[in-house]
C-alpha positions as CSV (number, residue, x, y, z in Angstrom):
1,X,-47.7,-3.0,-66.7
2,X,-47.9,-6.3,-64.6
3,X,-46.6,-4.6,-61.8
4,X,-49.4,-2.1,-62.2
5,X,-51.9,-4.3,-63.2
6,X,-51.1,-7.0,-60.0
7,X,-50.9,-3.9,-57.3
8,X,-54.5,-2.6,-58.1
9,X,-55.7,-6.2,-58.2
10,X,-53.8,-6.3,-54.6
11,X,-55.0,-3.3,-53.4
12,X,-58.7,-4.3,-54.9
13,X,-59.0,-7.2,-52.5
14,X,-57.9,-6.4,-49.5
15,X,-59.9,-3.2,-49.3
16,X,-62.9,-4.7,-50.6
17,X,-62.9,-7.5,-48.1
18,X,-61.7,-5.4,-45.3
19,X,-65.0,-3.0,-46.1
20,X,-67.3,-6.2,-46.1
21,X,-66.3,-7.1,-42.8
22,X,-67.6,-3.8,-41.5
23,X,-70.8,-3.7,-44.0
24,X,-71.9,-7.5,-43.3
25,X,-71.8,-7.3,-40.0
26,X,-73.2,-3.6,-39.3
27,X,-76.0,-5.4,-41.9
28,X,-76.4,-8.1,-39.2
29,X,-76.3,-5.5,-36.2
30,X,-79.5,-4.2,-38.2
31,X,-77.6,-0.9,-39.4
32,X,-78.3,1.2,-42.1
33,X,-75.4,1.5,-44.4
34,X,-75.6,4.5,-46.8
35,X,-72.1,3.6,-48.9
36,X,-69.7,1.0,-49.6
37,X,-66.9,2.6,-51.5
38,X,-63.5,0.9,-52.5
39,X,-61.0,4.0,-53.1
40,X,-61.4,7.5,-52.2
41,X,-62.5,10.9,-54.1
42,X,-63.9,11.0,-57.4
43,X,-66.5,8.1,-57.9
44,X,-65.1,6.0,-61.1
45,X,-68.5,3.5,-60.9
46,X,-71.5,3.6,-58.9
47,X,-74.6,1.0,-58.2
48,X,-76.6,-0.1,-56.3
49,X,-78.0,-3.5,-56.0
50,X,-82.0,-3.8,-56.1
51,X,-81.7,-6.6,-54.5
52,X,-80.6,-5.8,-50.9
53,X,-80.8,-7.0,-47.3
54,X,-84.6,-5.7,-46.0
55,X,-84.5,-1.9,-45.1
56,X,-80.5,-1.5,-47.1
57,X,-80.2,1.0,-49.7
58,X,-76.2,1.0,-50.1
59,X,-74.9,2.3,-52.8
60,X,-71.2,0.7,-54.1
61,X,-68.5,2.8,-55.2
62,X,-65.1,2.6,-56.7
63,X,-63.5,5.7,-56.5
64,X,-60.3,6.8,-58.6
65,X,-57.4,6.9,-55.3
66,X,-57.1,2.9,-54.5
67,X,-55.2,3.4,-51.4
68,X,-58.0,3.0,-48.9
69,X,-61.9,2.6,-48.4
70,X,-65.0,2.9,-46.3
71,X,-68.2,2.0,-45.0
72,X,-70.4,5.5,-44.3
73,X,-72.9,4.3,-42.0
74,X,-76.3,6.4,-40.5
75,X,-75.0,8.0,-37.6
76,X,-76.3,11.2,-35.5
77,X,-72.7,12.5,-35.3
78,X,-72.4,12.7,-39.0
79,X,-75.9,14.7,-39.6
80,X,-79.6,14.2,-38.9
81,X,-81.5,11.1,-38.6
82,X,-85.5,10.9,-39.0
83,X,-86.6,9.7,-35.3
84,X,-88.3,6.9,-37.3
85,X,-84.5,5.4,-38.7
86,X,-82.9,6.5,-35.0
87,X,-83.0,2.7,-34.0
88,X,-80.7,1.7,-37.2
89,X,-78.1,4.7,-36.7
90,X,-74.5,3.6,-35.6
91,X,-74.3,5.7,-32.3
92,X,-77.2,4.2,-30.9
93,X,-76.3,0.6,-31.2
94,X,-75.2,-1.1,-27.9
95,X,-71.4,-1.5,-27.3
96,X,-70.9,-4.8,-28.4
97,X,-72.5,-4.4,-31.6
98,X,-70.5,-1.4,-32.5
99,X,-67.0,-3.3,-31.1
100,X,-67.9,-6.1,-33.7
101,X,-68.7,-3.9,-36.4
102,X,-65.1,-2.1,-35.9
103,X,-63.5,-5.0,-35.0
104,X,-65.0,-7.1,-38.5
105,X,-63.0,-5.6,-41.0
106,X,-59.4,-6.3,-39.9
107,X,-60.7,-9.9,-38.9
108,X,-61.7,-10.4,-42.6
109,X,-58.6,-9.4,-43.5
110,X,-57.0,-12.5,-41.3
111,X,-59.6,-14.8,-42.5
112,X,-59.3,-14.0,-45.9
113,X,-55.1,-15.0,-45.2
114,X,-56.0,-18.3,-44.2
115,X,-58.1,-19.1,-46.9
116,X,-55.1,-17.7,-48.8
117,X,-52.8,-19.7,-47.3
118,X,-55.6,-22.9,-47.7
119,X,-55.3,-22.2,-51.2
120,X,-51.9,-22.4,-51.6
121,X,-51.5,-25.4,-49.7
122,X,-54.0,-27.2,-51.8
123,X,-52.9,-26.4,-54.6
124,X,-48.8,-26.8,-53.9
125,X,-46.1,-24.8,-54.3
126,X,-42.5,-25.6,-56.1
127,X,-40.3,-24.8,-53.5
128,X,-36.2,-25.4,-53.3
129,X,-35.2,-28.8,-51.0
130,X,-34.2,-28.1,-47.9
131,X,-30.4,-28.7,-48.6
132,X,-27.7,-26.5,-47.3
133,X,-25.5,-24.9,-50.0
134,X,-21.7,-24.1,-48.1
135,X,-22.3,-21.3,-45.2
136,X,-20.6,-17.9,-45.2
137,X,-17.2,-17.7,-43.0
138,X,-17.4,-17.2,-40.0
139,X,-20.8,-17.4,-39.8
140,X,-23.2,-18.7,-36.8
141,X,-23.8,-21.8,-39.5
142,X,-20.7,-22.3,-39.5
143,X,-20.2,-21.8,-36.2
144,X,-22.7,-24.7,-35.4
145,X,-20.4,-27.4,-37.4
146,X,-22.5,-26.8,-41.3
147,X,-20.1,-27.1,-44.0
148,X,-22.6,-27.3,-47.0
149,X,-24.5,-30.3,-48.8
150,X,-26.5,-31.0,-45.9
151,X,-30.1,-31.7,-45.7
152,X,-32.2,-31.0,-43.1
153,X,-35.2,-32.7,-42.2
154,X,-36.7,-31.7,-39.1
155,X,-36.2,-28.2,-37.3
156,X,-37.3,-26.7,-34.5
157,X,-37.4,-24.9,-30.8
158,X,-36.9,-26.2,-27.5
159,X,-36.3,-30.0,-28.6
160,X,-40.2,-29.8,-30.4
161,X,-38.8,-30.5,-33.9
162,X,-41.1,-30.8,-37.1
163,X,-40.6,-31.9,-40.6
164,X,-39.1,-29.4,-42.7
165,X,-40.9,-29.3,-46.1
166,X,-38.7,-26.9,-48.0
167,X,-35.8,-24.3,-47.8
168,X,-38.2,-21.9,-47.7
169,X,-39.7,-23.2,-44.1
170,X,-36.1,-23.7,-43.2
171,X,-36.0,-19.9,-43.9
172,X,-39.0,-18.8,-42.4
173,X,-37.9,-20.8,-38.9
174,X,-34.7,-19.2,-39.3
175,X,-36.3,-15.5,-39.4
176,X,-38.8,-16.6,-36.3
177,X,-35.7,-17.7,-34.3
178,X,-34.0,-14.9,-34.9
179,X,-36.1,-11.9,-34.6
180,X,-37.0,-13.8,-31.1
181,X,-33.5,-14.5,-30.1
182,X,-33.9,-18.4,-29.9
183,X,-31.8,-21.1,-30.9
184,X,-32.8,-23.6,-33.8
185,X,-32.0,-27.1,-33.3
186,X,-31.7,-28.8,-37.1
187,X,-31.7,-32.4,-37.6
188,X,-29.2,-33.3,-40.8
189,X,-30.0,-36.6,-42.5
190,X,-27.6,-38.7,-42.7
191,X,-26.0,-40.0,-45.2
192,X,-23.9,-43.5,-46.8
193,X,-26.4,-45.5,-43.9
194,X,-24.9,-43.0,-41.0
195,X,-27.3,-42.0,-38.4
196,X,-29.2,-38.6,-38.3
197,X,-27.4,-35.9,-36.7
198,X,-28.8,-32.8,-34.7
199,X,-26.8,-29.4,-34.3
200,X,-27.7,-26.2,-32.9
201,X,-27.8,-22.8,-34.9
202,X,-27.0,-20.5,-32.0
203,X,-29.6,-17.5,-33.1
204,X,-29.9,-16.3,-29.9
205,X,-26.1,-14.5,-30.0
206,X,-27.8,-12.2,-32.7
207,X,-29.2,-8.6,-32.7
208,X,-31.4,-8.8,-35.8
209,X,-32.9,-5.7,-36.1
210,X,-33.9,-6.3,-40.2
211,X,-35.4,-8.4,-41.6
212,X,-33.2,-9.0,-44.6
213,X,-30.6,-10.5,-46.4
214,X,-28.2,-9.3,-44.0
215,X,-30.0,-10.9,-41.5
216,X,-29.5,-14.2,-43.0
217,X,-25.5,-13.2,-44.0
218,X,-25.4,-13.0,-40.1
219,X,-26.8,-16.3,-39.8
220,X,-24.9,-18.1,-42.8
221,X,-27.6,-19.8,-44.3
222,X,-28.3,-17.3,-47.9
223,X,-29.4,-20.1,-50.5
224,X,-29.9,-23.8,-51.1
225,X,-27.7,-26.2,-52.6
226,X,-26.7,-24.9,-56.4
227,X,-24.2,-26.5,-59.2
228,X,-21.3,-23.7,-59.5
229,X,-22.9,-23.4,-62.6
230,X,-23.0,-20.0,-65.4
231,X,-25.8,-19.4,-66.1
232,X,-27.2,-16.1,-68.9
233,X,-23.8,-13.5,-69.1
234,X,-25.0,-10.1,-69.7
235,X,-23.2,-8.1,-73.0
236,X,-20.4,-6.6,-72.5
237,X,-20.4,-7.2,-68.5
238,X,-16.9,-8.2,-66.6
239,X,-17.7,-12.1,-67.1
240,X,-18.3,-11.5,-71.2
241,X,-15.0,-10.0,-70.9
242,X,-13.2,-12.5,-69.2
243,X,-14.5,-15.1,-72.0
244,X,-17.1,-16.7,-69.5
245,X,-20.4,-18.4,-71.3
246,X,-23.2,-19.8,-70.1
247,X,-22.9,-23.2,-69.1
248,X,-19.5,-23.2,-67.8
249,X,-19.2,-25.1,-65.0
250,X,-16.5,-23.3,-62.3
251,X,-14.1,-25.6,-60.7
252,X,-11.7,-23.8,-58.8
253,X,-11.0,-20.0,-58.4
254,X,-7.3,-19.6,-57.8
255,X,-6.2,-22.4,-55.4
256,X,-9.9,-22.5,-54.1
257,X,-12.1,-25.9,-54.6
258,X,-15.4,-24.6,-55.4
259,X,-18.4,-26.7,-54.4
260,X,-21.4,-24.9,-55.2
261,X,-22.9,-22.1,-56.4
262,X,-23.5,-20.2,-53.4
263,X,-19.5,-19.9,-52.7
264,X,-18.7,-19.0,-55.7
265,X,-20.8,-16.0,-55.6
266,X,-19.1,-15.2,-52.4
267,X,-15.5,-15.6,-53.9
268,X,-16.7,-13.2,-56.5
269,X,-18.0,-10.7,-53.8
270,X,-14.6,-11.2,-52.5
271,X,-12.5,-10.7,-55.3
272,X,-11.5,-6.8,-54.4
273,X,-8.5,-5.1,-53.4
274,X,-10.2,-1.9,-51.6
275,X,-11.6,-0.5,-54.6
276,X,-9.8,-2.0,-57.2
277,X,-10.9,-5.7,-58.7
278,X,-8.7,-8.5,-58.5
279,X,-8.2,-11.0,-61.4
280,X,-7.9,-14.6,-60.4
281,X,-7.2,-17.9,-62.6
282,X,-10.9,-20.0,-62.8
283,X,-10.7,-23.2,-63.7
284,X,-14.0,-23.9,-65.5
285,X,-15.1,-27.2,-67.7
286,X,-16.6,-26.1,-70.7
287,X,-18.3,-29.3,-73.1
288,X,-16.0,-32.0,-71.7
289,X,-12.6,-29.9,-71.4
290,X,-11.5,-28.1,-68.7
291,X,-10.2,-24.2,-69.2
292,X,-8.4,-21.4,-67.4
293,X,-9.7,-17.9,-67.6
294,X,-8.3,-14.8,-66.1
295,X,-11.5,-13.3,-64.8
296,X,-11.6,-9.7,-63.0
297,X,-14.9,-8.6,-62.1
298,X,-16.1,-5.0,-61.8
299,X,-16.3,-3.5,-58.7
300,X,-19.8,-2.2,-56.9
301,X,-20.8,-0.7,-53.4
302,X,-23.0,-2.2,-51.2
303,X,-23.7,0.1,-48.6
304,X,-20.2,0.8,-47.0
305,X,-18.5,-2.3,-48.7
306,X,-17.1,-2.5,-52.1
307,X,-17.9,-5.9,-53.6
308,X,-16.9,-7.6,-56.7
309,X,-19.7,-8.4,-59.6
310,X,-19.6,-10.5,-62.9
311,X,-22.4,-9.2,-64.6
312,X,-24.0,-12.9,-65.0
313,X,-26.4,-15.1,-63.3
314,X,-24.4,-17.4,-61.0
315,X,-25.3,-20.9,-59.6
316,X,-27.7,-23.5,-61.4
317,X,-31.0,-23.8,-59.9
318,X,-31.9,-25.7,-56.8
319,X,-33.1,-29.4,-57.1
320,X,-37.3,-28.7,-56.5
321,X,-39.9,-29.7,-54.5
322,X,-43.5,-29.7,-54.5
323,X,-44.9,-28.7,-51.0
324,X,-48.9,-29.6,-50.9
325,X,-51.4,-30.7,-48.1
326,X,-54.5,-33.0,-48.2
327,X,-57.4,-30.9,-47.5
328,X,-57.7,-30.7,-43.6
329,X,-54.0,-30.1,-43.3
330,X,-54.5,-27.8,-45.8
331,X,-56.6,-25.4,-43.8
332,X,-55.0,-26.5,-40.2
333,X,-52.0,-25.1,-41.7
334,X,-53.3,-21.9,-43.0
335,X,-54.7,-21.2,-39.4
336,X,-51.3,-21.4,-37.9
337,X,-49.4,-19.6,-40.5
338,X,-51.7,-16.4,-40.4
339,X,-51.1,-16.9,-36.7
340,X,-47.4,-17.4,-37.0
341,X,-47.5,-14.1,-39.7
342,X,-50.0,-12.3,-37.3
343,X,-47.9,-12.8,-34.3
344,X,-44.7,-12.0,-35.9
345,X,-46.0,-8.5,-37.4
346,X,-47.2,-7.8,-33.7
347,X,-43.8,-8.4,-32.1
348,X,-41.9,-6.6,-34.8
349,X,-44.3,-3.2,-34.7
350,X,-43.0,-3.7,-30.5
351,X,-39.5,-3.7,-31.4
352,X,-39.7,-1.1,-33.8
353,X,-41.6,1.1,-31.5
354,X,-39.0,0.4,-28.8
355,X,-35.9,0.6,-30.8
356,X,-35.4,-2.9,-30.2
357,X,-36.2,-3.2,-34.7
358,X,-35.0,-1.1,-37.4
359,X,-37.5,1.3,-39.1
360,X,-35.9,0.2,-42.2
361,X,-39.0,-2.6,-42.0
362,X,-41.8,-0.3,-42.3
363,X,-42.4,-0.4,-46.5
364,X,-45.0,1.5,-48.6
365,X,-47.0,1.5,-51.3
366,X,-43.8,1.5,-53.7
367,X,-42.1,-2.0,-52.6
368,X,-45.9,-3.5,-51.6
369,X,-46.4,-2.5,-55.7
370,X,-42.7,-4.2,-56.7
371,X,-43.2,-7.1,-55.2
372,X,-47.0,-7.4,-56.0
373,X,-45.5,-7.4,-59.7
374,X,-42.3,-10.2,-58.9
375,X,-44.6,-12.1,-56.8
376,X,-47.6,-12.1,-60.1
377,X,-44.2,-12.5,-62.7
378,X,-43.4,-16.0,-60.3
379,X,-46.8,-17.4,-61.3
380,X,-50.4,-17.8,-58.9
381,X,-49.1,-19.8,-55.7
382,X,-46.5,-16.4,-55.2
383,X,-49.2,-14.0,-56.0
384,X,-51.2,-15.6,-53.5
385,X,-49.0,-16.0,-51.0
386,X,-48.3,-12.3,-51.0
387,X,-51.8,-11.2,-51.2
388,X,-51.7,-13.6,-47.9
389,X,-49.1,-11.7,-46.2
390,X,-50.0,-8.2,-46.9
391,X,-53.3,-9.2,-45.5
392,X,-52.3,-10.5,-42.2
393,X,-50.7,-6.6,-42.5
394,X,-53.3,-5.2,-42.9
395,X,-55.5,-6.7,-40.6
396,X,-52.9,-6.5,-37.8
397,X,-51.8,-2.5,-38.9
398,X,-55.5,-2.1,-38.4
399,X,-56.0,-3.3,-35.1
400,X,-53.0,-0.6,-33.5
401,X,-54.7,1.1,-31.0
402,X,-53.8,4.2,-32.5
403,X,-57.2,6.6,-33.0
404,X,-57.5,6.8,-36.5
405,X,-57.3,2.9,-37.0
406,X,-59.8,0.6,-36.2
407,X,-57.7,-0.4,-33.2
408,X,-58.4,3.0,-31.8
409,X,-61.6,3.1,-32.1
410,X,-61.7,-0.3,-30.1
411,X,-59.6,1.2,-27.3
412,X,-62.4,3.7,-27.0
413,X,-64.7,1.1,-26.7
414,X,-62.2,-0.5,-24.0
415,X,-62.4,2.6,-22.2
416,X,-66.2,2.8,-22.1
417,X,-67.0,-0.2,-20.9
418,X,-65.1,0.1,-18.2
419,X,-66.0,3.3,-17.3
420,X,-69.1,3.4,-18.6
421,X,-69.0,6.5,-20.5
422,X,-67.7,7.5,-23.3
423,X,-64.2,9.2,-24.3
424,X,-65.8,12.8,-24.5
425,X,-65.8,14.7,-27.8
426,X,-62.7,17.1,-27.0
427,X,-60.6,14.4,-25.6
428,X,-61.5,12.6,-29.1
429,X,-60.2,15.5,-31.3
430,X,-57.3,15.6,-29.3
431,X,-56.6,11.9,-29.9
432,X,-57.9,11.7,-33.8
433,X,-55.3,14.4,-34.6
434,X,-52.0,12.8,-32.5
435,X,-53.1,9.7,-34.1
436,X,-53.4,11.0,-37.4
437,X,-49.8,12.8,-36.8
438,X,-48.3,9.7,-35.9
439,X,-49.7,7.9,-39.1
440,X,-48.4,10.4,-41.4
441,X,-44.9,10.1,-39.8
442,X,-45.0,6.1,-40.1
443,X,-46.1,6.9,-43.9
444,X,-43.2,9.1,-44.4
445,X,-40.6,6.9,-42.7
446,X,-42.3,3.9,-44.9
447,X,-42.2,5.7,-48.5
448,X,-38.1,6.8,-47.5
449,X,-37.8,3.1,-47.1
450,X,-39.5,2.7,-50.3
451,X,-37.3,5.0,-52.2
452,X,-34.1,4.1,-50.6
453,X,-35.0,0.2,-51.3
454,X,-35.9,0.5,-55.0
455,X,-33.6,3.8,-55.7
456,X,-30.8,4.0,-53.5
């Protein structure tokens, strides 16, 4: 029901405020607006305000299908207009007013992720410290001299470093580099009075194509810095078997030393024999005394690779911090994430487009509705931060120039001022049905992805 309840809220918002955009400023162009509806088909409630801008009469819908909305403005395309209302009609409005009245709705959409983004910062976020649990083998993190337990202060590109606030912008830097193919420079505090030290995570030797936890396997870095720690063991799973409990603390697996929580779920994953589990000898201290368990986990595919699986949460959680801004930082840093977002979406739609990208990052309305319920489950900051990021979507998605999107309609726009006529009404049909073809292939790529993510 949260799910539910947080992906209509989702869905609620954005629409609405990427309709006002249109309505406020075709309002301020001094056009007539017949109908703001959020939602298509079947009206669920209808009003309209007597209180309206001079000469309005808009009437507000909800409709009953959420995935979409509108702004039906007077126009002479769309049927006839007294001679007396011609002056308010959308067609007859000069070229910049009807580029801004386009452009207005996926620019509220952007606006409305920094004040997001604002928000968030304002109010703070609990976010795991930036310190380094051990990296996968043979790893580019490894590669670069980390060996786990380190904590990084300052990251960045081309020698600009900046303070790193959490593991989560560790992460997000991380993803930038690599989707651009640019090396990370990390400072490491140092520690016993040593001197800071900088190394360089060599991202530019990867092909990421996904965003996603492989992408980070590649890279080394998958988690912060976690006690090797038991934590809830599901009834009757491989590590109930074995006699594991919550709590236990894991020492050593076979003649491995294990450090943190992160490696020991990657000696679990290990811990197969092609498809058959292997049982090892853990060392775990349980209240004071310290045990040996023969544990042999159950085996599971992921993708093509058979891994190993305990059935329990593994690794205790992170040491927290609490990642807020005063208020002009606050906002300054809003602007530049929806920019960094903004200009990440753009480059990623290029790549996919060119083959440089997997499809597999295009995602529907199922995983936009999981994680609008995860996100809601984490508390307000996470709900807000997602609403922030599906926006900067949104607005971006919006501003393709493909015909049916407000980004077509804007190359049109393009086109006629620098020819000085407009694209004619053939040539339009022509394009409105290609681009609505190409959107209903991107929609059936996205809901595969969808099904394959939440079902495969």
């Amino acid at each position: 029901m949260l799910t539910v309840i947080a992906f209509v809220v989702a869905l609620g918002v954005l629409i609405a405020v990427h309709e006002y955009g249109h309505y406020r400023v075709a309002v301020a162009c001094g056009v007539k607006v017949e109908r703001f509806s959020v939602g298509f088909g079947k009206a669920l409630f209808r009003w309209q305000p007597k209180r309206q801008h001079p000469g309005q009469q808009t009437e507000f819908v909800i409709a009953a299908f959420p995935l979409g909305g509108y702004v039906k403005m007077l126009d002479e395309r769309e049927g006839p207009v007294a001679p007396e209302e011609r002056h308010r009609a959308f067609n007859t409005q000069p070229l910049r007013s009807r580029a801004a009245i386009v452009a207005a709705g996926p620019i509220a959409n952007l606006l409305l992720a920094i004040v997001l983004y604002t928000a968030v910062n304002w109010i703070g976020v609990e976010e795991p410290v930036a310190r380094l649990a051990r990296p996968v083998a043979a790893s580019l993190a490894e590669a670069a001299g980390l060996r786990g337990g380190e904590h990084i202060t300052r990251a960045g590109f081309d020698g600009d470093l900046t303070p790193v606030q959490s593991f989560e912008d560790l992460r997000w830097r991380m993803t930038q580099g690599a989707l651009d193919a640019r090396d990370l420079t990390l400072e490491v505090a140092g520690e016993d009075g040593k001197p800071a030290r900088q190394l360089v995570l060599p991202l530019s030797r990867m092909e990421a194509k996904d965003a996603d936890p492989q992408m980070f396997r590649k890279i080394g870095v998958l988690a912060p810095l976690t006690r090797p720690e038991i934590g809830d063991v599901m009834a009757g799973s491989a590590g109930e078997q074995s006699g594991l409990r919550k709590g236990d603390l894991v020492r050593a697996i076979g003649d491995t030393a294990i450090y943190d929580g992160q490696q020991l779920r990657e000696v679990i994953r290990a811990s197969v024999d092609g498809d058959q589990p292997r049982t090892q000898a853990w060392q775990v201290q349980r209240d004071g005394q310290l045990l040996t368990l023969q544990v042999k986990p159950e085996v599971r595919e992921e993708g093509a690779a058979k891994i190993g699986r305990i059935g329990a949460y593994v690794g205790a959680p992170p040491d927290m911090v609490t990642v807020r801004q005063g208020p002009g930082d606050g906002v300054w840093r809003g602007v530049v994430r929806t920019w960094e977002m903004s200009a990440l979406t753009v480059r990623m739609m290029v790549k996919m487009v060119t083959g440089q990208a997997s499809l597999k990052n295009l995602s529907g309305p199922l995983t936009i509705a999981d994680y609008a319920g995860k996100s809601a489950s984490l508390g307000l900051t996470q709900y807000l931060i997602f609403l922030a990021v599906i926006s900067v979507s949104l607005g971006v998605l919006n501003l393709m120039p493909l015909p049916v999107l407000d980004g077509g309609h804007l190359m049109y726009y393009l086109w006629e001022g620098l020819t000085g006529k407009s694209v004619s009404d053939a040539w339009m049909e022509r394009l409105q049905r290609g681009g609505v073809a190409l959107l209903l292939v991107m929609m059936s790529v996205a809901l595969f992805n969808d099904v394959t993510r939440l079902f495969g």
